[in-house]
Backbone bond lengths (Angstrom), bond angles and torsions (degrees), N, CA, C in turn:
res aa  C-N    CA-C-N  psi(-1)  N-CA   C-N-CA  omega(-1)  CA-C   N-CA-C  phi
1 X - - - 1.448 - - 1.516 107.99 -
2 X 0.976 127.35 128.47 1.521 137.35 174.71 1.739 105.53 -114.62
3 X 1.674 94.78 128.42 1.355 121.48 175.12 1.283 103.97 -85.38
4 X 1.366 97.17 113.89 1.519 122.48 172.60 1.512 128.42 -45.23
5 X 1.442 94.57 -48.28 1.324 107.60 162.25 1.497 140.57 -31.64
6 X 1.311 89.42 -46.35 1.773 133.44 -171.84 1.442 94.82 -66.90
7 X 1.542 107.90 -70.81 1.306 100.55 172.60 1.302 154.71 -44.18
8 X 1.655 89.53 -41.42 1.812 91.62 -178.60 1.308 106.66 -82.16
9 X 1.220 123.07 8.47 1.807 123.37 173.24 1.538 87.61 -87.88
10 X 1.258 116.72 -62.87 1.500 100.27 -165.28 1.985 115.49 -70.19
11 X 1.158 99.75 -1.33 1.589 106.37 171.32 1.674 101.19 -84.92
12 X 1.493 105.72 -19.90 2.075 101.33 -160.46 1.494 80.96 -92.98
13 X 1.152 127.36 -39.09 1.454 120.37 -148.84 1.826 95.01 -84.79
14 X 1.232 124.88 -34.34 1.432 123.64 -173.41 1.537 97.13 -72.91
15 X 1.153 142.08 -43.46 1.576 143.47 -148.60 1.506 100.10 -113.87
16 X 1.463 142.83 9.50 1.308 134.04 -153.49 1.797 82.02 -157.22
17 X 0.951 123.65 -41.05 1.661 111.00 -162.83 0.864 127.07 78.40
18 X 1.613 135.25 13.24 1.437 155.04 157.27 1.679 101.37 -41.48
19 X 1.082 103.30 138.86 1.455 98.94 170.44 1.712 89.46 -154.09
20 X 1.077 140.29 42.51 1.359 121.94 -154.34 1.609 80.66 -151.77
21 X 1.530 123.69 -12.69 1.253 120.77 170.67 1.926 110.51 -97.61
22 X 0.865 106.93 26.83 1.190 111.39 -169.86 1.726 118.90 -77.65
23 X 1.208 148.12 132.82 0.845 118.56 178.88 1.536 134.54 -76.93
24 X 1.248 131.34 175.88 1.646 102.66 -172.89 2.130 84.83 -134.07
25 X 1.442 96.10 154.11 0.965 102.99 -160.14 2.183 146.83 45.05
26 X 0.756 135.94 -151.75 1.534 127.58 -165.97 1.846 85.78 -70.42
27 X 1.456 109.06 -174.57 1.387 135.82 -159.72 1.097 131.16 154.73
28 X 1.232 133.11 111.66 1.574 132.62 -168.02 1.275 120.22 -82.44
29 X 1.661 88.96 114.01 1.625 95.01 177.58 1.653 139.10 -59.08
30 X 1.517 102.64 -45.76 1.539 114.92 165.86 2.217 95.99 -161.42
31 X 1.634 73.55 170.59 1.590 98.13 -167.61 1.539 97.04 -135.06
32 X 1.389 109.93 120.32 1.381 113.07 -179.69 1.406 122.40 -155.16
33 X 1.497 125.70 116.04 1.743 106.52 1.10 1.727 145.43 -87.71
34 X 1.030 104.85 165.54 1.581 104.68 -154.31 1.343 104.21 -80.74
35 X 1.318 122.90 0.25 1.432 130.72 -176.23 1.520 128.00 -153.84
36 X 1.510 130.17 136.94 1.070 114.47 174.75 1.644 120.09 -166.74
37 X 0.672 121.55 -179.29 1.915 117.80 -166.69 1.426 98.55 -47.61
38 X 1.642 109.29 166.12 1.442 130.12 -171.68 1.594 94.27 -89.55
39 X 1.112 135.79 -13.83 1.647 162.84 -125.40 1.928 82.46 -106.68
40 X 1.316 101.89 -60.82 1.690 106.77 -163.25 1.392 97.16 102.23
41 X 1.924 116.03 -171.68 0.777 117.04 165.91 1.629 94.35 84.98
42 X 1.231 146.56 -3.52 1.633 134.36 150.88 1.646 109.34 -76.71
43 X 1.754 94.53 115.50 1.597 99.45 166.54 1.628 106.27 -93.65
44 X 1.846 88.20 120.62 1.528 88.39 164.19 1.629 123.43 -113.84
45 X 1.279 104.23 -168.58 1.669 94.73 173.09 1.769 110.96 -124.61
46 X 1.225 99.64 134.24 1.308 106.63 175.88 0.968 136.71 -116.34
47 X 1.726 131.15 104.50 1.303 142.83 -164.52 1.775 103.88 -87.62
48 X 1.183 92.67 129.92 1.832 106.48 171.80 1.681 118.12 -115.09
49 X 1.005 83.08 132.83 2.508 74.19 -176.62 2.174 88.21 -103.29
50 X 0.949 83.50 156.90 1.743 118.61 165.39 1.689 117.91 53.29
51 X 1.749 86.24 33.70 1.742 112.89 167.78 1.457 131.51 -69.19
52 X 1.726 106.51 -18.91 1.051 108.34 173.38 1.165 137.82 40.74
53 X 1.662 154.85 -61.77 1.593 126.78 144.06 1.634 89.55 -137.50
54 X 1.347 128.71 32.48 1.498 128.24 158.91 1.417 120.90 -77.81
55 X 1.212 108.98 151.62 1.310 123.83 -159.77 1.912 113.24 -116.48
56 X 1.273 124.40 130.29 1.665 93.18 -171.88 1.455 104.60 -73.07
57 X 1.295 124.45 172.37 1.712 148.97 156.65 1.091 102.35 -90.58
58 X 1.532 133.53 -46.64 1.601 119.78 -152.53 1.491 99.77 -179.95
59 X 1.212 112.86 139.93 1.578 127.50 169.93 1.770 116.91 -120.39
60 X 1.559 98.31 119.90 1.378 98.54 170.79 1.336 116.30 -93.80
61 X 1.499 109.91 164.61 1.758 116.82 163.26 1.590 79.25 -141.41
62 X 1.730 92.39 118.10 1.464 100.20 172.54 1.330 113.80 58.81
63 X 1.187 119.28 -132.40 1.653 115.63 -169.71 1.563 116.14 -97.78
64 X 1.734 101.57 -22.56 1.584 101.19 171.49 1.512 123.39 -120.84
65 X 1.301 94.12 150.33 1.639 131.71 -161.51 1.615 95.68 -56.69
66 X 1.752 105.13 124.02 1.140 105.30 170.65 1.672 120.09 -71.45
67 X 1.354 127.10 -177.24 1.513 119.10 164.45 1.188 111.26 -132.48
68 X 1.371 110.88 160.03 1.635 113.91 142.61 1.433 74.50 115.05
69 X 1.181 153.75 27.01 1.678 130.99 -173.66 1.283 110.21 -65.21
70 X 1.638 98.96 149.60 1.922 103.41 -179.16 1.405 82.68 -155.66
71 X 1.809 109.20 143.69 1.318 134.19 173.11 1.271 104.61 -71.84
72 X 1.145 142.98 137.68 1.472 145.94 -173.84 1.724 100.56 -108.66
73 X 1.353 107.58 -71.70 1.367 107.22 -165.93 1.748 96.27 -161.54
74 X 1.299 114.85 172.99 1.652 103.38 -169.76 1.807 102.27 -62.10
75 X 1.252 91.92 139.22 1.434 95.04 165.49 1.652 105.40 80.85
76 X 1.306 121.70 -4.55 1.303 99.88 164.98 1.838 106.95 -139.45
77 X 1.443 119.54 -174.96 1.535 118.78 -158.80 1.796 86.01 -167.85
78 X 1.226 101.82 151.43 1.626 117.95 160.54 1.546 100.81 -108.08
79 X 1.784 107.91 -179.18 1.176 142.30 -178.12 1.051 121.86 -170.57
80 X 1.552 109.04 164.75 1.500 104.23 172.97 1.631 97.92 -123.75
81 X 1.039 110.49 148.86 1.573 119.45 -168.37 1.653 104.85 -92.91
82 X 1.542 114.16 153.05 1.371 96.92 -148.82 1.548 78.84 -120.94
83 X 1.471 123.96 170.53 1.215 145.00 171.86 1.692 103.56 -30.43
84 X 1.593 130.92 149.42 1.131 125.62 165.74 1.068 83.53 -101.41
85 X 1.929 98.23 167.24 1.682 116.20 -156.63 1.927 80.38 -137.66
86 X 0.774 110.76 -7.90 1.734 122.67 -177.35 1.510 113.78 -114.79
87 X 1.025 109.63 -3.84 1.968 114.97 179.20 1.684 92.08 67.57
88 X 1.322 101.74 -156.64 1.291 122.24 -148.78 1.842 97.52 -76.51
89 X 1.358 87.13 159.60 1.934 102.77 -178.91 1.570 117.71 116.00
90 X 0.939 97.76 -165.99 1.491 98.99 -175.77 1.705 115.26 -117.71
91 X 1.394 96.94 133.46 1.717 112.24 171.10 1.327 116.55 -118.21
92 X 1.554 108.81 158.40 1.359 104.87 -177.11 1.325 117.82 -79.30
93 X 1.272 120.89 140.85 1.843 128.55 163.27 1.332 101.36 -78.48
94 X 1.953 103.72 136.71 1.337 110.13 152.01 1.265 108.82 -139.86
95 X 1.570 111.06 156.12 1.504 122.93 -149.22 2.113 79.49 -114.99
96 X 0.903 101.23 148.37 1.924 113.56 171.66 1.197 102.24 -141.02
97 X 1.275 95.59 122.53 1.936 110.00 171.27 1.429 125.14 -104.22
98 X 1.330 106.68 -171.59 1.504 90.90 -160.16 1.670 110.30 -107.24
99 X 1.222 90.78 11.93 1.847 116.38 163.07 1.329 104.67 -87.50
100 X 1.215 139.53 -3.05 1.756 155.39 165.51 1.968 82.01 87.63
101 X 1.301 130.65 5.64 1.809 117.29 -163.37 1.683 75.49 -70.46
102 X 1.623 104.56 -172.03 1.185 110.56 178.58 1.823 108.95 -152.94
103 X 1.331 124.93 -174.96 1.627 106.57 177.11 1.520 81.01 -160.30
104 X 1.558 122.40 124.09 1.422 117.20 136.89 1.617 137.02 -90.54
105 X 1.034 117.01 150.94 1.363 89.30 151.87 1.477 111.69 -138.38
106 X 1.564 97.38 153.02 2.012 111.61 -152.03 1.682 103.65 -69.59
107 X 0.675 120.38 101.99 1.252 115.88 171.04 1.774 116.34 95.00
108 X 0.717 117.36 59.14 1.860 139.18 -138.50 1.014 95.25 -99.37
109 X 1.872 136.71 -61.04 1.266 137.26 -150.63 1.563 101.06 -155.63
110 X 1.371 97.84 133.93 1.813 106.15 -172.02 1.469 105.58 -104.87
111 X 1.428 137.06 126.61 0.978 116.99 -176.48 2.091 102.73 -96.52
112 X 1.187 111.22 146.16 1.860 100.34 -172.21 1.476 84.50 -129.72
């Protein structure tokens, strides 16, 4: 799954010469899937760009700590998504590395 988002920065920044929108340090590329029961218990996968040989510590959705993390391949990690404490909608994901840097992204995972 590719975050759209992601893209049209790197479409604005290739065709515009922006470089000042760039992001600085790690950042999550996509989350897939982007949604899943209020229940918990959806393993997704989470791709990060400009991690370089960091490893995550911990993934949030919203305020609580996902589980179960496993390294997939460089640059990406699973989870299991934990109970919403807010019912249904969307909260932000954040990825924590083991450089303490960190990456959210706003509105990351919807719980329905």
């Amino acid at each position: 799954m590719v975050d759209m988002r992601r893209s049209a920065w790197s479409f604005q920044r290739s065709y515009s010469g922006d470089t000042d929108a760039a992001p600085s340090g790690p950042y999550i590329i996509s989350i897939d899937p982007s949604s899943g029961t209020t229940a918990g218990g959806t393993v997704v996968t989470l791709v990060a760009g400009d991690t370089g040989v960091l490893d995550i510590s911990a993934v949030y959705f919203g305020s609580e700590a996902g589980e179960d993390l496993s390294f997939l391949d460089y640059g990406s990690w699973s989870a299991m998504t934990p109970p919403s404490v807010t019912g249904t909608g969307p909260v932000d994901v954040t990825m924590f590395f083991t450089d303490l840097s960190t990456a959210t992204l706003t509105d990351g995972f919807t719980y329905t």
